[in-house]
C-alpha positions in Angstrom: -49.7 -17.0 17.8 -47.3 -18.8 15.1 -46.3 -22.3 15.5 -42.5 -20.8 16.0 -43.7 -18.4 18.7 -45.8 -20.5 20.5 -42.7 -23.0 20.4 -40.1 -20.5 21.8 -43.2 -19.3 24.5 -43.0 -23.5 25.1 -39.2 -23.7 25.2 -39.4 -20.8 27.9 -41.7 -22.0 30.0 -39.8 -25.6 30.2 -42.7 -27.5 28.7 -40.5 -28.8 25.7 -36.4 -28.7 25.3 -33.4 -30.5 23.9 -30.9 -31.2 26.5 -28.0 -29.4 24.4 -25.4 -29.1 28.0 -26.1 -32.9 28.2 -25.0 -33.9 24.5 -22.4 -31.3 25.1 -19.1 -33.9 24.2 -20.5 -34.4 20.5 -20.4 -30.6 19.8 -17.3 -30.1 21.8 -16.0 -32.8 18.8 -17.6 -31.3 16.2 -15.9 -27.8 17.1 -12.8 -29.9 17.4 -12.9 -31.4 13.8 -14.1 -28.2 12.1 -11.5 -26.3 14.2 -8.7 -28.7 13.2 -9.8 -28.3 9.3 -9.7 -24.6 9.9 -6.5 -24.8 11.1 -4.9 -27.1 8.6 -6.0 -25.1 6.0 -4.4 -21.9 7.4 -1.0 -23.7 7.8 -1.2 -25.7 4.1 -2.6 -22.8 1.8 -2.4 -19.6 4.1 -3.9 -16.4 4.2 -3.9 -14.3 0.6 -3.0 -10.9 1.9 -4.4 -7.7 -0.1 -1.4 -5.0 -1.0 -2.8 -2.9 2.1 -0.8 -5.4 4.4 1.9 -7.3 2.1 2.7 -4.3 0.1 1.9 -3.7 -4.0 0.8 -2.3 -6.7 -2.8 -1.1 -8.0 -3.3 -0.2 -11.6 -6.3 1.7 -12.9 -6.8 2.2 -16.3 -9.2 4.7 -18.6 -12.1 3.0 -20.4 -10.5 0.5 -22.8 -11.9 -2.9 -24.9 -9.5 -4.5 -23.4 -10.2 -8.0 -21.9 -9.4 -8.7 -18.2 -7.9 -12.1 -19.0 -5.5 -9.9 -21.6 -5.0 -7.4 -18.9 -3.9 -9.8 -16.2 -1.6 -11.6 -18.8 0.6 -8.5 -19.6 0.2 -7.4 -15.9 2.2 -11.0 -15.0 4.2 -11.5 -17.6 5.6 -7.9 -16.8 6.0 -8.1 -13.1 6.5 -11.5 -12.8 3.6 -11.7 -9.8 0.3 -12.5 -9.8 -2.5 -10.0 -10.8 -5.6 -9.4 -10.1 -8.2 -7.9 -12.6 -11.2 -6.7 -12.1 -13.9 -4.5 -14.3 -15.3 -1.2 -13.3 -18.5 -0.6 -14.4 -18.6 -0.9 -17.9 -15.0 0.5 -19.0 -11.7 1.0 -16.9 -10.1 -1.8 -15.3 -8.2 -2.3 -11.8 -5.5 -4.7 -12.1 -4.0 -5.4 -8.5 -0.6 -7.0 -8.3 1.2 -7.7 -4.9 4.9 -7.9 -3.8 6.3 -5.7 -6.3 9.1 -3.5 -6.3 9.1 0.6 -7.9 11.0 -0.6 -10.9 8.6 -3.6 -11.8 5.7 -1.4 -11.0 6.8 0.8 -13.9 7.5 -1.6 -16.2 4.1 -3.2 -15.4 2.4 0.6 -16.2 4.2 0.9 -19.6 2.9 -2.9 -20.5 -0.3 -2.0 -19.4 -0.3 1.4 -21.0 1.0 -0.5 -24.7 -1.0 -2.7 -24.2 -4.3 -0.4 -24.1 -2.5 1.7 -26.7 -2.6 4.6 -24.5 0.2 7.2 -22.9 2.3 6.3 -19.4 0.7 8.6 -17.8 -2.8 7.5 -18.5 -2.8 4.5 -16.5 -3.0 5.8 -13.0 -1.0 3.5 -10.5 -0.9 3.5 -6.6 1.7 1.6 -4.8 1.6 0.8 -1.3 5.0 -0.1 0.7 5.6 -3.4 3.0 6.3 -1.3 5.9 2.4 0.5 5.7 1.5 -3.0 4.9 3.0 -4.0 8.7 2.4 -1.3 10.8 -1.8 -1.9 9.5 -1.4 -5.0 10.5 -0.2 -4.6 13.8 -2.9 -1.8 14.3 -5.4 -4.9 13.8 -3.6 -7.3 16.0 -3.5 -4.5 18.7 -7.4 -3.5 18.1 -8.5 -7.5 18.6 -6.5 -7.8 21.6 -7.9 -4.5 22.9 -11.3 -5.7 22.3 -10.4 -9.1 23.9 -9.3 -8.3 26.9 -12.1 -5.6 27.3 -14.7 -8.1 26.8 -13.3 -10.4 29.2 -12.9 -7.7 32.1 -16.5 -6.9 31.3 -18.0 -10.4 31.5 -16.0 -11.2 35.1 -17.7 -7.5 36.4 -21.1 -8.4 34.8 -21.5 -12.5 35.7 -18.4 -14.4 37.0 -14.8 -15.4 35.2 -16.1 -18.9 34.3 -18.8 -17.1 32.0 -15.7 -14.8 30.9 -13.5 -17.5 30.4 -16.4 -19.6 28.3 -17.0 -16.5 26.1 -13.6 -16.0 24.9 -13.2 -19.5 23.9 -16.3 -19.3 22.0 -14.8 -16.3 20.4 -11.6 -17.6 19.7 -13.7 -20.8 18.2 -15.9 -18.1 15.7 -12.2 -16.4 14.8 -10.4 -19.8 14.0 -13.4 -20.7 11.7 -14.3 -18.2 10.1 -9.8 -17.2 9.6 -9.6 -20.9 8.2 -12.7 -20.7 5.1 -10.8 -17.5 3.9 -7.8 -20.1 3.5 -9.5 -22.5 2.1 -11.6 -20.1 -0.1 -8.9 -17.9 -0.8 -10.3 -14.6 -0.6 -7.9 -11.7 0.2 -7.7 -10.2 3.8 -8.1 -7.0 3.5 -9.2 -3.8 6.0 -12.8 -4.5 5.2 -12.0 -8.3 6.5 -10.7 -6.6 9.5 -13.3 -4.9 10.0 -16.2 -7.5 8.9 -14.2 -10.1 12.1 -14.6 -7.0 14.2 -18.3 -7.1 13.8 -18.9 -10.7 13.9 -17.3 -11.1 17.6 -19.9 -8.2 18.6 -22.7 -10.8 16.9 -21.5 -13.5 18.6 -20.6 -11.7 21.7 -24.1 -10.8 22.1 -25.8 -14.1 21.6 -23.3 -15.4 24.1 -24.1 -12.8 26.7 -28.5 -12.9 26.3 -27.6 -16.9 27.3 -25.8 -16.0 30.1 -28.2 -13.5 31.7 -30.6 -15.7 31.8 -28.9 -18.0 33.0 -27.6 -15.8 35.9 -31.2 -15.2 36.8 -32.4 -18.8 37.1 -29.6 -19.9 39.1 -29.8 -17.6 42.1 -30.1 -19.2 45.4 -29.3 -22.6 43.0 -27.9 -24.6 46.5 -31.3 -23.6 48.3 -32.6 -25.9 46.0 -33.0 -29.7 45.2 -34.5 -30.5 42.4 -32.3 -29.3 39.4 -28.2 -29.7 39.0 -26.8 -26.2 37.5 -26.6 -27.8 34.3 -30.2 -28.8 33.6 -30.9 -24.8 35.2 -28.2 -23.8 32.2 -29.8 -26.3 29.8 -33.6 -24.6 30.6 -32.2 -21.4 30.1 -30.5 -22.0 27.0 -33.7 -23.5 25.5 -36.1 -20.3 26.6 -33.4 -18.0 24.8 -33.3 -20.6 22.1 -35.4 -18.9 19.2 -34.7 -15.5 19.8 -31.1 -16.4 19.1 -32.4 -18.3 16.1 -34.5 -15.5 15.1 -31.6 -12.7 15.8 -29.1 -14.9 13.6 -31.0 -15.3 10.4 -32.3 -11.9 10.4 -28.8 -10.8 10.5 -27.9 -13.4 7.8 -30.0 -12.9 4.9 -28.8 -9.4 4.1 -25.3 -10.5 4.9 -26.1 -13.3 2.3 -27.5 -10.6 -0.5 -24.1 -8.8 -0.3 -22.1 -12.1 -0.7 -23.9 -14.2 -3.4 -25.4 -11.0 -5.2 -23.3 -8.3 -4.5 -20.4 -10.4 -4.6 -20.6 -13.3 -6.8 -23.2 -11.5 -9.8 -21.6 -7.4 -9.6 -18.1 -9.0 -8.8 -17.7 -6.7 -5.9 -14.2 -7.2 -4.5 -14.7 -5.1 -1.0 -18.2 -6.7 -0.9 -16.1 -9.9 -0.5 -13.9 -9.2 1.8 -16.8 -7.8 4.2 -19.9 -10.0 3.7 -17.4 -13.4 3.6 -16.2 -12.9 7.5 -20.0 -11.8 8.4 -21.6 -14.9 6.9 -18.8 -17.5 8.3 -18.6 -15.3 11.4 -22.2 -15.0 12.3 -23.2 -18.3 11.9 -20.3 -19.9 13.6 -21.2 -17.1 16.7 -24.6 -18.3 16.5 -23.2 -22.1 17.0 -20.8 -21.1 19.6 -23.2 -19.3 21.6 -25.8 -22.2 22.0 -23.3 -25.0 21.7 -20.1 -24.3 23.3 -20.4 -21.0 25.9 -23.3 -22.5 27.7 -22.7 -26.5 27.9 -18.7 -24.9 28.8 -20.3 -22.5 31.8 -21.9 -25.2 32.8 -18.5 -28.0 32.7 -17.0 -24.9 34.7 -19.7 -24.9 37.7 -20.2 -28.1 37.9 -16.3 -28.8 39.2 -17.0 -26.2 41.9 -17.1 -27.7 45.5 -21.1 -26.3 46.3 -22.3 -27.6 42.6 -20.8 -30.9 43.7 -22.9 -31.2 46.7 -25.9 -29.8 45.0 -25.9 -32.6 42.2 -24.7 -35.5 44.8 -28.1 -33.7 47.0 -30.6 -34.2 44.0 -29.4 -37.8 43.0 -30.3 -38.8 46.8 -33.7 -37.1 46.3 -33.9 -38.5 43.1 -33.0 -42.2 44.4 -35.1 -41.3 47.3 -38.6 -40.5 45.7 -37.7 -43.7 43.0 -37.2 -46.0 46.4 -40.8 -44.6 47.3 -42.8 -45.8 44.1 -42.8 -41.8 43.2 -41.8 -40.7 39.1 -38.8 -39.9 38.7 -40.1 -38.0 35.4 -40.8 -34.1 36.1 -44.1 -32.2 34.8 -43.5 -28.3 33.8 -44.8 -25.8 36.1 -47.6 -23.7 34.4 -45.8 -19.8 34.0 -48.2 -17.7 35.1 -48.0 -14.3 36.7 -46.5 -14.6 40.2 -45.1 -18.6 39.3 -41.5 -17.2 40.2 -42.2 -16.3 44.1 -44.2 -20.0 44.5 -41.7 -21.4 47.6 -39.9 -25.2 47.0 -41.3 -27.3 49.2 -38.6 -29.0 50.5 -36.8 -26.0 51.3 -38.6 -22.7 51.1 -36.6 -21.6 48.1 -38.1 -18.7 46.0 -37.0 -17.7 42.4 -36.3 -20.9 40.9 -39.5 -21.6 38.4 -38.8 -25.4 37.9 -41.1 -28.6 37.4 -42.2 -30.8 39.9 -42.1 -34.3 40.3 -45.0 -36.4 39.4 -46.7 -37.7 42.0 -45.9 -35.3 44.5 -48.7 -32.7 44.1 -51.6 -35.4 44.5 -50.3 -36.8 48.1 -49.7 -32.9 49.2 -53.2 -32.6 48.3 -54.0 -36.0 50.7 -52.5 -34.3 53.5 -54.2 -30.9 52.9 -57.7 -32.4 53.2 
């Protein structure tokens, strides 16, 4: 077995961990400060809508020597706008110029077509209207709160609302992020950006909800029970999925990554940009969100309920209890083996909760046996 499997079989069984729900207040900061940067970004630079929702002109041109620095400067000086130039393939050029009227659209296809020394009518130009521009938008505002509210309804069915409510925040956390580095980066938001968000909440929805089933599992019949709180039973079950989400996340990454720094950044792929940008953000903000914030927030959740209450306030008294006694108040793992999930608690009977023992505990039941 690899060292990284025989860690995550390690991780599972409880034998090793990192008590992530414990440390949760530093990442809650940390998700605080990144969102706040995210944020100020968005409301200092803004979001550099494509023509598809703020309305424009594209201009494509037949094969032509032509520079794109000397395309984009006619392209401005005639419309007065920004342009944006890029080269296809080894020829024609698409210059892309935004907020422009039908009269400085034609003036910018004569310039263009002097410029290249070629007729009007050679220089092929598409203009798309504000109005498409909206109604697209609102179609994508309409689609994410669709999917929202679907996901929401289908967590409360399939766990409880506190899961729900903890995996749209995560989700609203992975859209804020990954929203404020196209600010800051200032790529265009485009249909494929729609699209590439779309996709990451399904990444990071899925994460979220391979946490949460195991974490449903381990705390059945929790309150039977006195040895763990429900957030050291969320923290083991966050560990034992903790390398298969690792696993799942950079296998999803490294092709994302190809498309953005080779597709991208080398073959100067516009659409490539739009896409891969929001999956590389997206993704590895879901995979932060899903081991730092979902679980350690389920677990803030629970712990406020009435039963959890009494469940923790029962296992400091043992705890105090077994330390007043001389006993460890350190815990061994139990060994999973086959069958090691029906072994009963001792104190109360309880089956289904695989969890250590205290040291100590074992040897003096043995005393009594003989």
């Amino acid at each position: 077995m690899s060292k990284l499997g025989n860690l995550g079989a390690r991780l599972y069984r409880g034998e090793v961990g990192y008590d992530f729900v414990a440390k949760r207040k530093i990442w809650y900061g940390i998700s605080i400060l990144i969102t706040i940067t995210a944020i100020l970004g968005l409301a200092v630079r803004g979001l550099n809508f494509g023509i598809e929702f703020s309305g424009g002109a594209v201009f494509t041109t037949p094969k032509t020597s032509v520079s794109a620095d000397a395309a984009r400067q006619t392209a401005e000086e005639a419309s007065g706008h920004t342009a944006i130039v890029q080269k296809l393939g080894n020829g024609p050029l698409r210059i892309q110029v935004s907020d422009v009227t039908t009269e400085q659209s034609r003036a910018t296809q004569e310039a263009l077509a002097k410029k290249l020394g070629v007729s009007t009518d050679k220089v092929n130009t598409d203009i798309v209207g504000p109005s498409w521009g909206d109604q697209i938008a609102s179609k994508a505002w309409t689609g994410l709160a669709v999917f929202m509210i679907l996901v929401v309804i289908y967590l409360a069915i399939a766990f409880e609302w506190r899961m729900a409510l903890a995996a749209l925040v995560a989700l609203i956390h992975d859209l804020t992020i990954t929203v404020g580095v196209y600010a800051l980066v200032g790529f265009e938001v485009t249909p494929g950006t729609v699209i590439g968000l779309l996709t990451i909440l399904g990444y990071s929805l899925y994460d979220t909800v391979v946490v949460f089933d195991g974490l449903k599992e381990s705390s059945k019949d929790i309150t039977k029970q006195t040895r763990f709180t429900y957030s050291e039973i969320a923290n083991r079950s966050l560990n034992g999925t903790l390398v298969r989400s690792i696993n799942t996340t950079v296998v999803a990454l490294l092709p994302v990554a190809g498309l953005l720094f080779i597709g991208g950044g080398f073959l100067g792929a516009g659409m490539l940009n739009d896409i891969s940008l929001a999956l590389f953000v997206g993704l590895a903000a879901g995979a932060y969100s899903s081991i730092f914030i979902a679980t350690p927030l389920v677990a803030d959740f629970k712990e406020r309920d009435p039963q959890m209450k009494a469940l923790a306030k029962r296992v400091r008294a043992k705890r105090a209890a077994a330390a007043a006694k001389g006993e460890s108040g350190e815990a061994e793992p139990r060994d999973a083996v086959p069958g090691a999930e029906n072994d009963e608690d001792e104190d109360t009977g309880t089956a289904g909760v695989v969890a250590p023992r205290a040291r100590g505990s074992r040897g003096r039941a043995q005393g009594k046996r003989r």
